[in-house]
Every structure is written in C-alpha cells, then in structure tokens.
C-alpha positions in Angstrom: -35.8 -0.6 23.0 -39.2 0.0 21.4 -41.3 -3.2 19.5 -40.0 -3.0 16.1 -43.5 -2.3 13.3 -45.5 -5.5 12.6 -44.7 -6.2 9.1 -47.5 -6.3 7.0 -49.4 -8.9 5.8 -51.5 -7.9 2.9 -49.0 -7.6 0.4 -49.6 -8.3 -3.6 -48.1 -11.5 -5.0 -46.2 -9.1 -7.2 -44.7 -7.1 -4.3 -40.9 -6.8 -4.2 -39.3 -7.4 -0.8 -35.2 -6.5 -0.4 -33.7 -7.6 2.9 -30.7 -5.2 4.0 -28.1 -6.5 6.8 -28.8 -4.0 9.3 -27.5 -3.0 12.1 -24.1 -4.0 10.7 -21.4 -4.2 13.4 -17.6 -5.1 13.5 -17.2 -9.1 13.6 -15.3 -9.2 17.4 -18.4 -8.1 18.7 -19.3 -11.7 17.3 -16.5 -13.5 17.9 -16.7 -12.4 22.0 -20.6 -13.0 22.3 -20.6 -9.0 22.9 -23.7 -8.4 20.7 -26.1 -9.5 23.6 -28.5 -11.0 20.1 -27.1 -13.2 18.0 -25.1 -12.0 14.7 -24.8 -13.6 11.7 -21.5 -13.3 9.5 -21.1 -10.4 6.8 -19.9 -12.0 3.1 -17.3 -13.7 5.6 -15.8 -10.4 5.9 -14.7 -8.1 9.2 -18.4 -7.4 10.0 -21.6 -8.6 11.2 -25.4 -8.3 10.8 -27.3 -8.1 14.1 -30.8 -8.1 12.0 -32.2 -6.9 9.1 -34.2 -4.0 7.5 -36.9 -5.0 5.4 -37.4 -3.0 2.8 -41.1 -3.6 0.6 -42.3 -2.0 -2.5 -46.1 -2.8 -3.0 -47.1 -0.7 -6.2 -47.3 2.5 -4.8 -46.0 1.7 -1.5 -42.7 1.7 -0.3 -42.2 0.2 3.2 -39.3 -0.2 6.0 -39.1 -2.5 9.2 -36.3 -2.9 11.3 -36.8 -6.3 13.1 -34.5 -9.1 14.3 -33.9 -12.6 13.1 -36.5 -14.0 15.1 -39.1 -11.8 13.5 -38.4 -12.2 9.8 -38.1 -15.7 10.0 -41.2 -15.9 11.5 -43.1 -13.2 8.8 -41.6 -15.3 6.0 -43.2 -18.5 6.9 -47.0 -16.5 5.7 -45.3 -14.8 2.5 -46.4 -16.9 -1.0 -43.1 -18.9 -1.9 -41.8 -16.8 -4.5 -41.3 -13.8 -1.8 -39.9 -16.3 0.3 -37.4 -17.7 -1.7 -36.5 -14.0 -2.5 -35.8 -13.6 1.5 -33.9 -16.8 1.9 -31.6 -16.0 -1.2 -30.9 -12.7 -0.2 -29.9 -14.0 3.3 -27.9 -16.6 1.8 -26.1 -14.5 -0.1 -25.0 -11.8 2.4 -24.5 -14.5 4.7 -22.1 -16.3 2.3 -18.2 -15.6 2.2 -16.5 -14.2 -1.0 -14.1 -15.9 -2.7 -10.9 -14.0 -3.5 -10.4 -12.1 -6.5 -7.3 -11.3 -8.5 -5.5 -12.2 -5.1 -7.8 -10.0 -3.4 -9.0 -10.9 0.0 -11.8 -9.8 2.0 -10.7 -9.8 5.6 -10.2 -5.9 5.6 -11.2 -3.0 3.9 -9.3 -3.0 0.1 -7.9 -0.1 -1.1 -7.9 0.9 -4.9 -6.2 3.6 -5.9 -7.0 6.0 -8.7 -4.8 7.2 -11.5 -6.0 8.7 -14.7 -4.1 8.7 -17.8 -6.6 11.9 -19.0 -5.7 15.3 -19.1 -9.0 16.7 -18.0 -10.0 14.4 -14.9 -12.2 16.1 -12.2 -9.3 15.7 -9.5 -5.7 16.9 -10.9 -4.3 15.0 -8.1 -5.1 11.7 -10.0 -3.8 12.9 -13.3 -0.3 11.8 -14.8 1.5 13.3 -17.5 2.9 10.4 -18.8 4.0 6.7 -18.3 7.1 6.9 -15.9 4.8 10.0 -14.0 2.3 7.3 -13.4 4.3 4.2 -12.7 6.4 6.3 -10.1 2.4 7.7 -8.8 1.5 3.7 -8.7 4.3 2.8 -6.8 4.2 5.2 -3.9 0.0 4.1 -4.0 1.2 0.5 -3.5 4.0 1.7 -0.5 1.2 3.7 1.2 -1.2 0.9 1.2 -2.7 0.5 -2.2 -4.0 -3.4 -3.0 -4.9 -2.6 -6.0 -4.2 0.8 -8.7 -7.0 1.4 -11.4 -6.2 2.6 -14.7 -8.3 5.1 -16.8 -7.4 6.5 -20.0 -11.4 8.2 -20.5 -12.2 11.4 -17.9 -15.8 10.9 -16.4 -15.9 14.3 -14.7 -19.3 16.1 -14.5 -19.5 19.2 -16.1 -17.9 18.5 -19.6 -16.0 15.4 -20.0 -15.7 14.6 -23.5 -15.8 10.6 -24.9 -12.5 10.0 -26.1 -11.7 7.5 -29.3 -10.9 4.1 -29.0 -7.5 4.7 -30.8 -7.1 7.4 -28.1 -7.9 5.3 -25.2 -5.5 2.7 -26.4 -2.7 4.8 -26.6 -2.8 5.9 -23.4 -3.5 3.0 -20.9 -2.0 0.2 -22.8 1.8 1.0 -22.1 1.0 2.0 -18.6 -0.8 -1.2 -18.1 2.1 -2.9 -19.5 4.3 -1.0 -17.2 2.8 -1.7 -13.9 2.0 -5.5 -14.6 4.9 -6.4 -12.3 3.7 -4.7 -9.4 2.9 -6.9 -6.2 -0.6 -6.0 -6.9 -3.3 -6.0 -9.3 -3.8 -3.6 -12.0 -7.7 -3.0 -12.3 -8.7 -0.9 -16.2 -11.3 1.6 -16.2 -12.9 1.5 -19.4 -16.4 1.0 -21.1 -15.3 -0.6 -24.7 -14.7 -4.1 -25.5 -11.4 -3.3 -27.9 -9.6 -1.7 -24.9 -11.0 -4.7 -22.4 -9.2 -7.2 -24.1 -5.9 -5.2 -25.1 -6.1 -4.0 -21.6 -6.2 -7.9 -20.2 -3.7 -8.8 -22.9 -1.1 -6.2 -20.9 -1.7 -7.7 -18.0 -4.6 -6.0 -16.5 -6.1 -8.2 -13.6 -9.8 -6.9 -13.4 -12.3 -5.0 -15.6 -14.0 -1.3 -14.2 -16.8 -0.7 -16.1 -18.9 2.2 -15.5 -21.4 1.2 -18.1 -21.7 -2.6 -16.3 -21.0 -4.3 -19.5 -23.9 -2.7 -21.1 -21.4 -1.8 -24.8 -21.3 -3.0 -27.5 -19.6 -6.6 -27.4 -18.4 -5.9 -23.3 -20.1 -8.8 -22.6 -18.8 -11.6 -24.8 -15.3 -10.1 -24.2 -15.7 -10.1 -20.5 -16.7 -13.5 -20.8 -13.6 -14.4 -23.3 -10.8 -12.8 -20.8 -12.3 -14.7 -17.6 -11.0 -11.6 -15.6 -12.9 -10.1 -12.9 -15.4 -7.2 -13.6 -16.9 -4.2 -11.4 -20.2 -3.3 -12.6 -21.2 0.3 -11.8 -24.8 1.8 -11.3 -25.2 4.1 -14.4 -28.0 3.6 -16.3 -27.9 6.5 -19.0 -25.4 6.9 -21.7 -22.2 8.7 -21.9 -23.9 12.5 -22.3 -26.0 11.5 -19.7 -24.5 10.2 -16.8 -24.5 13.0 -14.7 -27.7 14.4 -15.7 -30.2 15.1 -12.9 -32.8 12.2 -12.7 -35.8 11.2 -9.8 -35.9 8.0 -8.4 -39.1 6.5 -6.1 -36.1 5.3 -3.9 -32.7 5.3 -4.9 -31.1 2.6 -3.1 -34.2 0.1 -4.6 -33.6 1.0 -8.2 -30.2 0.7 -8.0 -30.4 -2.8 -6.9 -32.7 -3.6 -9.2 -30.4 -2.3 -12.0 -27.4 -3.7 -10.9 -29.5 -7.4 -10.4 -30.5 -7.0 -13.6 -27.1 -6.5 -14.7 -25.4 -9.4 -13.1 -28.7 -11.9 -14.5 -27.5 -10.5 -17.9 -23.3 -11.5 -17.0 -24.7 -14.6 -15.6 -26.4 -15.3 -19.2 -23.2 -14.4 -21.3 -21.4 -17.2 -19.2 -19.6 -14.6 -16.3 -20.3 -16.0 -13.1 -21.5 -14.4 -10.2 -18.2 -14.8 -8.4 -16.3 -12.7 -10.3 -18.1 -9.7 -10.5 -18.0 -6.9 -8.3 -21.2 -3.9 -7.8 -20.9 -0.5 -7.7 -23.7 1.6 -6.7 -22.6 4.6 -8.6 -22.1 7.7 -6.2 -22.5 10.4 -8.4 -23.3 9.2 -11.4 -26.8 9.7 -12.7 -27.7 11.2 -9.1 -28.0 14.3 -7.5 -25.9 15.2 -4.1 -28.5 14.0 -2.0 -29.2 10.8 -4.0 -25.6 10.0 -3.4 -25.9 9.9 0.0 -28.7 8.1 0.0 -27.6 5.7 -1.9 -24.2 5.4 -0.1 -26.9 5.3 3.0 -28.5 2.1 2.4 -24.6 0.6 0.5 -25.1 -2.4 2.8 -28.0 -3.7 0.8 -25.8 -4.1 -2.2 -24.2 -7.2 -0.1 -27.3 -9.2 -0.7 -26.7 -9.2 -4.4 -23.7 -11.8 -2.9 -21.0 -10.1 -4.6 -18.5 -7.8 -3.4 -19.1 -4.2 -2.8 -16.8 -1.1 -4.0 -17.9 2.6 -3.5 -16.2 5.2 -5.0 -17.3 8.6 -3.5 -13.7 9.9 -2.8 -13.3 13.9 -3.8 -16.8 13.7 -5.3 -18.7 17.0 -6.1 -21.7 15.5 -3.9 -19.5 16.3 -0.9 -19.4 19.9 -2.0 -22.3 20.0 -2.5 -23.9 18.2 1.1 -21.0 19.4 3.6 -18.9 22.5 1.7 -15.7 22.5 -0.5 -16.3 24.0 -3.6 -13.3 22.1 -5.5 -12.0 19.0 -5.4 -8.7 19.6 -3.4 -10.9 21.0 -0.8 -13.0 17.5 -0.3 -10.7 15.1 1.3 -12.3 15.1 4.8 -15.5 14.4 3.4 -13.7 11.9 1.0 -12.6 10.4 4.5 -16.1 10.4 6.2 -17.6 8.6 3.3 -15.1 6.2 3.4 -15.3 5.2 6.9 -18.9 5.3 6.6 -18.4 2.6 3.6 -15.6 0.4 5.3 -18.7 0.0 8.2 -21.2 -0.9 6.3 -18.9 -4.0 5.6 -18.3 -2.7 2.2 -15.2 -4.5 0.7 -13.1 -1.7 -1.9 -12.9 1.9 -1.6 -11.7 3.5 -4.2 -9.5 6.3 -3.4 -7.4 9.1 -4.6 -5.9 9.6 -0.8 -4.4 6.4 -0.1 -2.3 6.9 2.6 -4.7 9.2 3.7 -7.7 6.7 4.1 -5.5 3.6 5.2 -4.6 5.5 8.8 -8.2 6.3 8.9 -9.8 2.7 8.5 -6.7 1.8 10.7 -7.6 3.9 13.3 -11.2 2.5 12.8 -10.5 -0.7 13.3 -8.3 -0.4 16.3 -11.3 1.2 17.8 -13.5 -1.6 17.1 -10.8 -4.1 18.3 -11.4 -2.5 21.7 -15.2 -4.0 22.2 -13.0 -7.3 23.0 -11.8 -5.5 25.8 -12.7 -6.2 29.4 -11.4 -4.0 32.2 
C-alpha cells in the first residue's frame, strides 16, 4: 500500500480543516480484530472508521489526505490550537454514539417511508388520494419494514412545483397525521412553516422534516416549543430556487458548512444538538453530478455528531448520471444509492421502495456478517 501524502504544514491560521471517517467498514470487521489496523466506532452504529480523510481548505486551496490514525494524531500536535480543537471535536463527534430518537435506534439502517398528500409530487407512486388511501399506503410501509412514514402535504418536485398555502397545507396532512398517530411507529411531517409544525406535533407527529433547516419564519422558536426532533436539510435558496443550477468550490465542504451553521443557529434558539438530524440535500440546489458528489463524501456529515438521512430515492440525478428518464424507471439506481448510503454508516434512508430497499440492505448485511467467518 503506497505512503499516504505528507500533510502540509504551512497552512494559514484561518485555514479550515474537515476530518471525514474514511475507509468506513462494517463493525464485525471490529468486533473479530479482522481490520488488521485498528478501527474506531462509527456514531455507535453498525460501522467503523479504519482512518480518516483530511480534507483542507487554505484560501484558494483545497486539499485531501488519506492517512491513518497514527498519522493525524501526530500532524495535529504542530497545527495552532484552534485547528486542533476543530480535529479533536470532529473525531469526538463521529466517534460518539447517538442517542435514540423518537424510539429510533441506530444499530441498523432506518427506513423512512415517503407518502405525499400532493397531487403533483415528482413520483406518483408516493402520492395518495385521500386519508384512508394513505393510512392503508402507511400501513403496508410499516409491514414491509418501514420504522418510520413521513408526511408531506407541499410537492418539492423540480420542474414546476408550486408553494402551496398554509390553509392548504393544513388541510391535507393534519387528518392523516391524526390518523396514523397509532401506528407502532413514528410519524415524521414534511413541512417548512411553523403553523403546520406545531398543528402537525399537536396530531401526533413525532419529528419535524424540514427542507428549509428551520430557516422560516418563526421554525425556530416553534421547533424549540414542541421539543420534537427535527431533520435539517441542505438547501440554501428559497422556494423558486431550490432546484436552480448553482457552482460550488466543493460541494460536500459547503454543505457542511451550511448545515454547521445551521445546527450553531438550533443550538442558539435552545434545540440541542441531540435531536437534530442533517440532510445533505441530494438534489436540491445541485446539479446531477453535485449529487453524487455530495452523496460521495455523506460520511463527513457524521462529524457534525448528529445522525445522518439521505434522500436520493427515484431522484432525477439518477436519470440523469446512469439512464431512466422518469421516475418509475429509477428504482435500481434508487437501490444503488441507498446501499451506497447504508455503507457509509449513514443512519435513515428515505425511501419510496420499502420493501424494495429493506431485502437489499438485508442482503448487504448478511454479506458483511460473513467477514466473521473463518473456514
């Protein structure tokens, strides 16, 4: 195996360094000594970190380093201590277990599943007609291996969605929230105004999916009120916007930034770190290739020390990368993204194809289970 790059030594006091858990692999690989270099746990989840990639943006410059534990710790002892307390957080935090959530767990992959309350959502599949159509929808979600169904009464789709009214919004997710309270699992909304947050909590939703991050008007202060769990998606452009082409120096850098940014703000409204989720955004405010670049580097989301969800399932960026020009035609990409996602130690996929995607990352892990074996 060849030397990994000297890391440099001349960087700026106002260099930023990011520190991404790399390679990641499946935790019995730890647990039977098979990784041969010493791993380090994952969030306390099913997977491991063998090392790191270092990831430096000097000004201009934008560097990368693969190098092992034994390396890093020894660069960071000559970094000024403000770039070393940046290292030693970040490896804390993807180091540290993550508390459940809304009776989640984070032993295995969880799966959300998707219905839309919308009559215009980019996937038909997702769509129901009306209240007893979507609690019937929920329920087989939940006997195919659902952990949790997500709620959206606003369609997101690129190419036209129109921003619906609050009154609107209301009327339809509020009595399906209400109807699927009693299922064994949660109920997650999908919604970016405060007024539907706190009616939505009020029915019983369990967690908050915002795609603006809590960035509306009053989100915050009722995110804080309701105490509830909230995902905070990449998306920083408004509603006419958000699937806009934009350029980035490095995608997977700026959307950690944003979405640190985003939690520092939670944090200051009195949410605590522990309850929110981040979202890196796949297709949102990015163009096919920035979606799989950001879905490329996913694993340095886990040193934000929150859990991670991706969304990429039926995505146009598929169609776009690897063929299937609608959205029924993407669900072996939807699965390749999603495996890719569950082994990068990412914690919820959100999915339109649950059944679909549980045999998958079941398959997945029975492989992985074999690296115990001896014969």
């Amino acid at each position: 195996m060849p030397a990994s790059p000297r890391l440099p030594e001349d960087l700026t006091p106002q260099a930023r360094l990011y520190v991404r858990p790399h390679p990641v692999v499946p935790d019995p690989a730890v647990e039977h000594g098979l990784d041969g270099m010493g791993c380090r746990s994952l969030a306390g989840g099913s997977h491991a970190f063998a090392g790191c990639e270092v990831l430096v943006r000097d000004g201009d410059r934008i560097m990368s380093y693969d190098v092992s534990f034994r390396e890093l710790d020894a660069w960071k002892d000559a970094l000024v201590p403000p770039q070393r307390l940046t290292v030693d957080s970040q490896l804390q935090r993807m180091s540290s277990a993550r508390p459940p959530l809304a009776g989640l767990h984070w032993d295995r992959p969880i799966l959300m599943g998707v219905i839309n309350m919308t009559p215009d959502s980019f996937y038909s599949g997702s769509q129901a007609p009306s209240v007893s159509a979507a609690r019937d929808a929920a329920l087989a979600m939940v006997e195919a291996g659902a952990d949790i169904v997500d709620v959206g009464g606003e369609s997101t789709r690129p190419g036209g969605a129109e921003p619906v009214s609050v009154e609107e919004e209301l009327s339809r997710v509020i009595p399906l929230v209400e109807a699927l309270a009693r299922l064994p699992v949660p109920v997650s909304l999908d919604t970016r105004h405060a007024e539907v947050m706190l009616q939505g909590v009020g029915a019983g939703a369990a967690v908050i999916n915002d795609i603006n991050a809590l960035n509306g008007e009053g989100c915050l202060e009722v995110a804080a009120k309701t105490g509830v769990p909230v995902i905070l998606m990449h998306c920083p452009a408004d509603f006419a916007a958000m699937h806009k082409p934009t350029s980035y120096d490095h995608v997977a850098l700026e959307v950690f930034d944003w979405l640190e940014q985003r939690l520092e703000a939670c944090e200051a409204a009195g949410i605590r770190r522990e309850s929110l989720i981040v979202d890196p955004g796949i297709g949102f405010v990015k163009q096919a290739p920035q979606s799989a670049a950001a879905l490329a580097r996913v694993s340095l989301l886990h040193s934000l020390g929150c859990p991670v969800l991706v969304g990429a399932s039926r995505k146009s960026f598929i169609g776009r990368l690897a063929g299937g020009d609608t959205a029924d035609d993407r669900l072996p990409g939807s699965l390749a993204a999603a495996l890719w996602a569950a082994g990068q130690g990412v914690q919820i996929l959100r999915v339109h194809d649950v059944a679909e995607t549980r045999q998958a990352i079941a398959l997945q892990s029975a492989i992985e289970s074999g690296l115990t074996e001896v014969y």
